[in-house]
C-alpha positions, 0 to 999 in steps of 0.5 A: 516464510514468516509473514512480514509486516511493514508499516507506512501508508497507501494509495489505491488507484481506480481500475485502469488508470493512473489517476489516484482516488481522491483520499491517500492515507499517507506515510508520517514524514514532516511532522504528518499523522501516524503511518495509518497502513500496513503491508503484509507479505507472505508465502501466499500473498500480499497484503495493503490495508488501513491498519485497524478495523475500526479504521477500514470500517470508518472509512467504509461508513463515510466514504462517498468516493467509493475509496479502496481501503485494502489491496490483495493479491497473489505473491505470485503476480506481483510487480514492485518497483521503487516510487517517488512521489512530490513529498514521500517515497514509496513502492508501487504494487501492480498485480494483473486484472487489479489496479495500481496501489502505492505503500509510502514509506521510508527509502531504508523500508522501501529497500525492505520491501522490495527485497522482500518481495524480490526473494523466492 
């Protein structure tokens, strides 16, 4: 399988909670910022991070929270399942012995993704 690239934003949770960090780095709806994340999707893995390096490298820099800018896991273990929020829909992510993480996107994306990630 080709990799897949869907385009949106992220939201990591702290290890064993349901609680998300303070920081999200949301999905453009409502006349918000530009989708600043990307979920990558291969035969090996998938993929949730800031969409640019210089994006991740920034929020490295000055961050104070500890702030998660990336998810990976195996393709393999992953759970996803659809995800509403108060504002923007979204996909939920969950991988054994890793924490939560929520890609906001559209609900004709998260269709996509999902199917994507339902496919063998």
């Amino acid at each position: 399988m080709a990799a897949e690239r869907f385009i949106g934003g992220l939201r990591t949770y702290p290890r064993g909670s349901t609680t998300p960090r303070v920081l999200a780095f949301p999905y453009r709806a409502f006349g918000g910022p530009r989708p600043l994340a990307e979920l990558l999707v291969d035969d090996q893995r998938v993929l949730l991070r800031l969409r640019w390096a210089w994006l991740r490298r920034f929020v490295g820099y000055v961050s104070l929270f500890g702030l998660d800018t990336s998810w990976e896991a195996p393709r393999e273990g992953i759970s996803a399942e659809e995800f509403r929020g108060l504002v923007w829909p979204g996909v939920l992510l969950r991988s054994p012995g890793l924490p939560l993480a929520v890609f906001w996107c559209s609900d004709q994306m998260r269709r996509a993704v999902l199917a994507t990630l339902q496919a063998s």
